[in-house]
GUDOGU-552480 format. One record per residue: residue number from 1; residue in three letters; chain; x, y, z of N, C-alpha, C in turn. Coordinates in pm, whole numbers. Atoms other than C-alpha are relative to their C-alpha. Last residue first. Layout:
# residues N
- resi,resn,chain,n.xx,n.yy,n.zz,ca.xx,ca.yy,ca.zz,c.xx,c.yy,c.zz
- NUM,Ala,A,X,Y,Z,X,Y,Z,X,Y,Z .
...
This chain:
# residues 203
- resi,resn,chain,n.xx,n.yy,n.zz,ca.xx,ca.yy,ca.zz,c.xx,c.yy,c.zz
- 203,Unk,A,130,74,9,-2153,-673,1491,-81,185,-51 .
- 202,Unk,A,-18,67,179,-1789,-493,1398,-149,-51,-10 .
- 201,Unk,A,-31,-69,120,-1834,-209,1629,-65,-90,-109 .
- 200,Unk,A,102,-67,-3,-1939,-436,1938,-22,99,-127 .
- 199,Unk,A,94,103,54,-1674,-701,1855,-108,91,16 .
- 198,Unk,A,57,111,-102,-1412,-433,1911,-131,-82,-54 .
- 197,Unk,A,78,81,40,-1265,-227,1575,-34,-116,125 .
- 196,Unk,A,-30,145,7,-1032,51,1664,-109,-66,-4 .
- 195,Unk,A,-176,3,-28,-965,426,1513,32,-146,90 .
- 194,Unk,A,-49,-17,-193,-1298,393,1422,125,12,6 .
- 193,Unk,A,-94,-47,-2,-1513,476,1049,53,-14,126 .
- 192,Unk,A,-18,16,-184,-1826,309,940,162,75,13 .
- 191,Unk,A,-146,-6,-85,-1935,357,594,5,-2,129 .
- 190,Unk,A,-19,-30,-115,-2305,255,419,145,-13,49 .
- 189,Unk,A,-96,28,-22,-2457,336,88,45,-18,169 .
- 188,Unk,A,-94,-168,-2,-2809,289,83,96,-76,25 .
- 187,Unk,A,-104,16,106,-3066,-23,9,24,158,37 .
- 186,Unk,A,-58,124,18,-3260,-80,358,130,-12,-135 .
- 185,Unk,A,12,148,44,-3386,254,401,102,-70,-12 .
- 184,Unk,A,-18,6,111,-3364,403,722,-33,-62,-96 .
- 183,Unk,A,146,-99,86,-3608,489,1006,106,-7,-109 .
- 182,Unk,A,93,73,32,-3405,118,1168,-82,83,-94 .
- 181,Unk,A,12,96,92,-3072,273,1141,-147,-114,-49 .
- 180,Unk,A,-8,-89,103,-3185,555,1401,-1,-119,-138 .
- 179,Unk,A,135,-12,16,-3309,276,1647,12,84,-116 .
- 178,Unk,A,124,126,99,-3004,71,1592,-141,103,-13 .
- 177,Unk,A,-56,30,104,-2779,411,1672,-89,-126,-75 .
- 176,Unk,A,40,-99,41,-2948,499,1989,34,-57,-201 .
- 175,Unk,A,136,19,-66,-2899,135,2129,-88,118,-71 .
- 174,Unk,A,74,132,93,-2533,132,2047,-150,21,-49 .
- 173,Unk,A,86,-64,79,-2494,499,2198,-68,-92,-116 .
- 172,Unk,A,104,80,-1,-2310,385,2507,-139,-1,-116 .
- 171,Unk,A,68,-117,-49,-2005,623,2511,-226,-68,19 .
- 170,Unk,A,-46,-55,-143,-1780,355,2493,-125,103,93 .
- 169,Unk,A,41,156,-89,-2041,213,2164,99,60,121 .
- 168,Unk,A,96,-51,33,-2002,626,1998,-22,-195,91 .
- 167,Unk,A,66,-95,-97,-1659,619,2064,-139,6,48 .
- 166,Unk,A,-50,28,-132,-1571,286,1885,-42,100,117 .
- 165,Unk,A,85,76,-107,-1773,443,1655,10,-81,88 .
- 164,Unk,A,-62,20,-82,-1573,724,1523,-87,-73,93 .
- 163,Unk,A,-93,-59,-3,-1801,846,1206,85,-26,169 .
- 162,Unk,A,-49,52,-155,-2064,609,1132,137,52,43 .
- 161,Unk,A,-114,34,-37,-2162,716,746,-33,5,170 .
- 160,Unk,A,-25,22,-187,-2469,682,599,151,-38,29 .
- 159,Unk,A,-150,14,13,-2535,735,194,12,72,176 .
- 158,Unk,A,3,98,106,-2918,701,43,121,-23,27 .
- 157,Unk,A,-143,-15,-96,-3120,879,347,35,-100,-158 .
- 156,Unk,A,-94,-68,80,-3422,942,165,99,-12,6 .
- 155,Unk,A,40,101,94,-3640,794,429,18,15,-103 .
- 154,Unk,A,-159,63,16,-3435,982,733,-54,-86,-159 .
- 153,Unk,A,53,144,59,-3741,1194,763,150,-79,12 .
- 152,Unk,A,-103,38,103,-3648,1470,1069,-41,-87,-46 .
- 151,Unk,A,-60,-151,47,-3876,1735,1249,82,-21,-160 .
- 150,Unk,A,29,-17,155,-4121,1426,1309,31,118,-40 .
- 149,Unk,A,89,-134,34,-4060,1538,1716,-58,-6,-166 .
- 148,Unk,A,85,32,-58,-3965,1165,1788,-110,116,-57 .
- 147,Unk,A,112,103,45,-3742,1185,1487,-140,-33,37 .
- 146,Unk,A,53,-115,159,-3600,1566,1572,-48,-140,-32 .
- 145,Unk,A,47,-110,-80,-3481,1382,1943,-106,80,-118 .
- 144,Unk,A,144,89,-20,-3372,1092,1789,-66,106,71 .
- 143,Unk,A,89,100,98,-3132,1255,1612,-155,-5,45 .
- 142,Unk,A,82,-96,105,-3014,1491,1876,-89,-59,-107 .
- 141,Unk,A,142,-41,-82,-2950,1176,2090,-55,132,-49 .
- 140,Unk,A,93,106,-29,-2740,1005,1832,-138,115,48 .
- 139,Unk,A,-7,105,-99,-2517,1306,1702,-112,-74,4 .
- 138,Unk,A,27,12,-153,-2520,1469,1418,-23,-123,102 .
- 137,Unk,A,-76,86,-93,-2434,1525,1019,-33,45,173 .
- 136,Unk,A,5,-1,-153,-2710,1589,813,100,-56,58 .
- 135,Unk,A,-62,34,-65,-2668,1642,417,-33,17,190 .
- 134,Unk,A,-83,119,89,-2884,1747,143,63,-39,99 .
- 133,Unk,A,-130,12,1,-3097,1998,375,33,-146,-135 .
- 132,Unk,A,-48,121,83,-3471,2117,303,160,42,26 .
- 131,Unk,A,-18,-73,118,-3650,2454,426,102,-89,-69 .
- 130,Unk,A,154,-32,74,-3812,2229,685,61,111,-128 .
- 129,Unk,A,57,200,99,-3474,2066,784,-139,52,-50 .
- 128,Unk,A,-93,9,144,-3334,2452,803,-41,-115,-17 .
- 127,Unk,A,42,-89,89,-3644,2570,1039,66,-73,-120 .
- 126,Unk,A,118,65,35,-3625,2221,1253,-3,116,-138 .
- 125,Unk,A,-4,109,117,-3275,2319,1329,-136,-54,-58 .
- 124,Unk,A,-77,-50,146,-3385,2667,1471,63,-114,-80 .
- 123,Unk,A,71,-47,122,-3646,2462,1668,66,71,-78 .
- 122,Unk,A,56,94,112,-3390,2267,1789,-90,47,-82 .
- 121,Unk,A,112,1,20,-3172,2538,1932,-60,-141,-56 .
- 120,Unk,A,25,-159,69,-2837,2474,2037,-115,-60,-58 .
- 119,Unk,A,-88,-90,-73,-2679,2224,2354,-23,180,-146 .
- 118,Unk,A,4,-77,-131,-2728,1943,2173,12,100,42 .
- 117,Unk,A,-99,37,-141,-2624,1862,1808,-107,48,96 .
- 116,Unk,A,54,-8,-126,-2706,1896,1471,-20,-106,113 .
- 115,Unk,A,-15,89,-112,-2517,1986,1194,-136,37,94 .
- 114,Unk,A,55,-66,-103,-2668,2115,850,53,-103,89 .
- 113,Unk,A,-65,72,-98,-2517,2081,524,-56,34,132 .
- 112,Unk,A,82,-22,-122,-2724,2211,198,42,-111,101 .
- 111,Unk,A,-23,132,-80,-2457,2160,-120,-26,14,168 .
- 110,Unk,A,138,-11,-97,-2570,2453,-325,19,-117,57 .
- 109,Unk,A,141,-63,-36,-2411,2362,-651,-38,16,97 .
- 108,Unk,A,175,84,84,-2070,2290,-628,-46,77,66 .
- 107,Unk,A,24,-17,143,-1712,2470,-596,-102,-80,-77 .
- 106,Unk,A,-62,-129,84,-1680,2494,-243,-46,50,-98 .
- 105,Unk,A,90,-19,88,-1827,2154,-183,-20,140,-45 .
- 104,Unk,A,-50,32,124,-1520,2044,-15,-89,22,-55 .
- 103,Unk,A,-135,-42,62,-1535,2325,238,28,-98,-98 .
- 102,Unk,A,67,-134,53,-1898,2247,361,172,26,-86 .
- 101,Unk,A,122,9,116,-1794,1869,380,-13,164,-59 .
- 100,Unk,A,-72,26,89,-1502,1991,646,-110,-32,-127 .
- 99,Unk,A,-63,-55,95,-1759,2191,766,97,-41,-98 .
- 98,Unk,A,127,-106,91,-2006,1986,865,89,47,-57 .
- 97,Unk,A,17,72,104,-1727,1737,1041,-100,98,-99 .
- 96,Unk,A,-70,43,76,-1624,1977,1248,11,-67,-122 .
- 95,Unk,A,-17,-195,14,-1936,2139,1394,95,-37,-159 .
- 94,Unk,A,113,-62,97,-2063,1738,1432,27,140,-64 .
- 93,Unk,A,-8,76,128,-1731,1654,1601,-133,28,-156 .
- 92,Unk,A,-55,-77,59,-1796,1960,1861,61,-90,-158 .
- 91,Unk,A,-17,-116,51,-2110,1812,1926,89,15,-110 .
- 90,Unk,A,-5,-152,-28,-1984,1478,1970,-95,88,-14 .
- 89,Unk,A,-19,14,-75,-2014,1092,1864,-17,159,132 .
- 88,Unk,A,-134,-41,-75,-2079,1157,1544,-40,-39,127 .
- 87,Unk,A,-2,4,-171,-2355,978,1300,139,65,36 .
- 86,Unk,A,-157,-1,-76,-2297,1127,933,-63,3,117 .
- 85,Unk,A,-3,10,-151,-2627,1091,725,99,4,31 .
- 84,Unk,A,-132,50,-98,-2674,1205,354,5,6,152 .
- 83,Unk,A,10,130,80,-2981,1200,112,96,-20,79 .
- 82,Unk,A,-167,25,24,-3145,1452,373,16,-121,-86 .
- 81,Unk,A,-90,58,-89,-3530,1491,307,172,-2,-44 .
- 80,Unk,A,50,103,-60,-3736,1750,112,67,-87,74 .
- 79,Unk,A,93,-28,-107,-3784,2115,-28,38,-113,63 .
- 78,Unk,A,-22,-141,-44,-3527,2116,-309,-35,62,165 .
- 77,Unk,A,75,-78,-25,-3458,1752,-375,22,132,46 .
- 76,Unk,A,-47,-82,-89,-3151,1648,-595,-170,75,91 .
- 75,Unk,A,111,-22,-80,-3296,1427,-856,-21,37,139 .
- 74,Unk,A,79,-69,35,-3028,1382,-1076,-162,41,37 .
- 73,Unk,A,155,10,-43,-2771,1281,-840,-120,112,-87 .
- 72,Unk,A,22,101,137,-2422,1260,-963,-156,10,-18 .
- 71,Unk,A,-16,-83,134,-2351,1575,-713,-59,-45,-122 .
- 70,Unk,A,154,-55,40,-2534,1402,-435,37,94,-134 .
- 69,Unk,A,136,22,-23,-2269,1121,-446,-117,78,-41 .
- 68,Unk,A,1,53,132,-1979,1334,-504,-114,-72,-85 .
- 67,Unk,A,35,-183,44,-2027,1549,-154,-13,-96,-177 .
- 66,Unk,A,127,13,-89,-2077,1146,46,-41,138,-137 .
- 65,Unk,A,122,55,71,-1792,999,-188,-147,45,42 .
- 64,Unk,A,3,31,122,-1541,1269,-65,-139,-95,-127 .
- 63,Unk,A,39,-106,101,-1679,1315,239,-16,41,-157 .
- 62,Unk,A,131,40,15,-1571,956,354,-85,129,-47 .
- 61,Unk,A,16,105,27,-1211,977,338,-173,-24,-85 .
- 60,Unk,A,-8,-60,163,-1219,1364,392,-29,-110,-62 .
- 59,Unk,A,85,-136,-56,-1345,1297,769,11,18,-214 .
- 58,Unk,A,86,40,-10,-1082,1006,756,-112,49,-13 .
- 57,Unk,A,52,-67,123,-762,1183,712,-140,-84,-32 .
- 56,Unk,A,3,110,65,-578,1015,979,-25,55,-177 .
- 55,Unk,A,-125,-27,103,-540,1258,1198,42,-55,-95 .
- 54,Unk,A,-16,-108,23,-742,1108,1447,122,81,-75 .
- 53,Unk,A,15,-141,-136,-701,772,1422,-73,134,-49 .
- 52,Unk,A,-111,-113,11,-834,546,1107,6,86,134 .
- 51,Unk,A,-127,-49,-174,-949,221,1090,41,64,3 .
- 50,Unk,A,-140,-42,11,-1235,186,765,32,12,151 .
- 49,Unk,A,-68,-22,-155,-1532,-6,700,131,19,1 .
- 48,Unk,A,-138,-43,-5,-1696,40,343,-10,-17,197 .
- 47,Unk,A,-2,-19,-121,-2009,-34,156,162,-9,64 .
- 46,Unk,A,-19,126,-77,-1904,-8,-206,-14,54,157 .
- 45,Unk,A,75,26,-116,-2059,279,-408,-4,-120,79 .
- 44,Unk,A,79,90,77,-1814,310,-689,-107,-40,68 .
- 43,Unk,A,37,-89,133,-1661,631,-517,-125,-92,-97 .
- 42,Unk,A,100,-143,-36,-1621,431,-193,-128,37,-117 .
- 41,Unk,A,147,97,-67,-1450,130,-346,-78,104,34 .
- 40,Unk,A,58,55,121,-1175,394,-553,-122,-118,88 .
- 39,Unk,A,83,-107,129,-1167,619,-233,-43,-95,-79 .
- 38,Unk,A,152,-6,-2,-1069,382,37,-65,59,-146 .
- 37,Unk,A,24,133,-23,-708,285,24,-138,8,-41 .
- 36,Unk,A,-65,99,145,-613,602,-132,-83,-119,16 .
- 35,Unk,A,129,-82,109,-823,804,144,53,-65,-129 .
- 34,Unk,A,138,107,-21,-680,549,416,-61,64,-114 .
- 33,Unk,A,8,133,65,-325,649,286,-153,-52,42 .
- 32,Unk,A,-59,81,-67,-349,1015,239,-10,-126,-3 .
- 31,Unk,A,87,102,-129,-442,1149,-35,96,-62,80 .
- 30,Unk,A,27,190,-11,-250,1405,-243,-54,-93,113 .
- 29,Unk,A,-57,-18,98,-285,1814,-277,7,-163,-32 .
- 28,Unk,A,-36,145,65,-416,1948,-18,2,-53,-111 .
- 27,Unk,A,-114,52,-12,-369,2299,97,57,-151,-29 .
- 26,Unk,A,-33,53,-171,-720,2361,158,154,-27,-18 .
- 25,Unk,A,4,-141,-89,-742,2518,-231,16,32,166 .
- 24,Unk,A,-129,-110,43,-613,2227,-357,11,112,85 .
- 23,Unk,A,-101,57,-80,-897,2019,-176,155,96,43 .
- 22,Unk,A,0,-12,-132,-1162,2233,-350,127,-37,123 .
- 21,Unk,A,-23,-115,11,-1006,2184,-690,-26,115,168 .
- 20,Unk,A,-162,-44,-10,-982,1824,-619,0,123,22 .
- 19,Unk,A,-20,80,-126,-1394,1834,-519,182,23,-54 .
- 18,Unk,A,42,-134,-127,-1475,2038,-837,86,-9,151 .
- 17,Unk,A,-82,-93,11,-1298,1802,-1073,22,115,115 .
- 16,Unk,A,45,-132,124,-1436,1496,-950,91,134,1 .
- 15,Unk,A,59,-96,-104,-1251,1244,-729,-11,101,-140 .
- 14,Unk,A,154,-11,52,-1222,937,-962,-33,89,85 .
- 13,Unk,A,67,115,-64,-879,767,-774,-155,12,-61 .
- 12,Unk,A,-27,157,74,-651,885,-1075,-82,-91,93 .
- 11,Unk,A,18,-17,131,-794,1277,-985,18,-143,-55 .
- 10,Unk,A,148,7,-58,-704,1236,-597,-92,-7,-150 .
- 9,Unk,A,56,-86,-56,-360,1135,-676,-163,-22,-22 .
- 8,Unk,A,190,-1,-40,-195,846,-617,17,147,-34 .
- 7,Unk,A,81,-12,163,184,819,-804,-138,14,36 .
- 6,Unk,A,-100,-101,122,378,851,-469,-74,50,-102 .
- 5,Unk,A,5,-154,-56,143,648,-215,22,86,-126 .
- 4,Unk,A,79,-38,116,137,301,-432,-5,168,92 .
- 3,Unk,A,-52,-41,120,427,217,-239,-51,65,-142 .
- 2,Unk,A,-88,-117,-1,273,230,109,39,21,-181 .
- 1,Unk,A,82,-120,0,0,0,0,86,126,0 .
């Protein structure tokens, strides 16, 4: 794997034009190794489980196919449900993760990102899921919090990622996490992402 590093770039793995050009402009320039490893399965819509620390480059790993995804998409709603999910573990991971997405979609259409979290309004998130998002990244118990309230559909959802879920089972959120996966549908893309893999992750 190491040796294929050198000659990768983000352009020979199928990352659209926009999305490199975005990257560039962050200072990046070639993938790291889980975003090599990952991208070409990703991109083609292969379900995916990846191991990456912090710092890893993981966050871009899975952005990449999530911002590319609704680009291909000719039936982009205006008014109506998220096509993209990102569970976090956090808040301040939800802040984070939004933007990195918001920053590779730079140079696309209108790519509607909304975190939500704890600890800030819900009815001001209810306004932006009622004036239609493309993307949701947030935590468990915010989730289910905008499901109970029918703030949030998930039945659109077409590309789910699991962003540091070793954290997210420590932190006890198994339980939150099946009930969310149950208001999905059944055929979507799906990634998982941990920095380690225990039998609770992998089941």
């Amino acid at each position: 794997m190491s040796d294929l590093q050198p000659t990768r770039t983000f352009a020979s793995l199928g990352v659209p034009a926009p999305i490199v050009a975005a990257l560039a402009a962050g200072g990046i320039t070639a993938p790291f190794p889980i975003q090599a490893i990952t991208l070409t399965d990703s991109l083609a819509g292969r379900d995916l489980l990846g191991r990456g620390k912090t710092g890893s480059g993981k966050t871009i790993a899975f952005a990449i196919p999530l911002v590319t995804a609704l680009a291909k998409s000719d039936e982009r709603t205006r008014q109506g449900s998220p096509r993209g999910l990102v569970l976090v573990p956090t808040r301040e991971l939800a802040v984070q993760v939004s933007e990195e997405i918001r920053k590779l979609s730079n140079f696309m259409d209108d790519v509607r990102i909304l975190a939500i979290y704890g600890g800030r309004s819900i009815d001001e998130q209810f306004k932006h899921l009622k004036r239609g998002v493309d993307i949701v990244v947030g935590t468990p118990g915010r989730i289910i919090d905008h499901l109970h309230r029918k703030t949030l559909d998930l039945s659109e959802v077409e590309f789910l990622v699991l962003d540091e879920a070793d954290r997210m089972l420590d932190m006890g959120f198994i339980e939150d996490i099946d009930f969310i996966l149950s208001k999905l549908p059944e055929k979507r893309q799906s990634m998982l992402f941990s920095a380690t893999i225990p039998e609770g992750v992998r089941k």
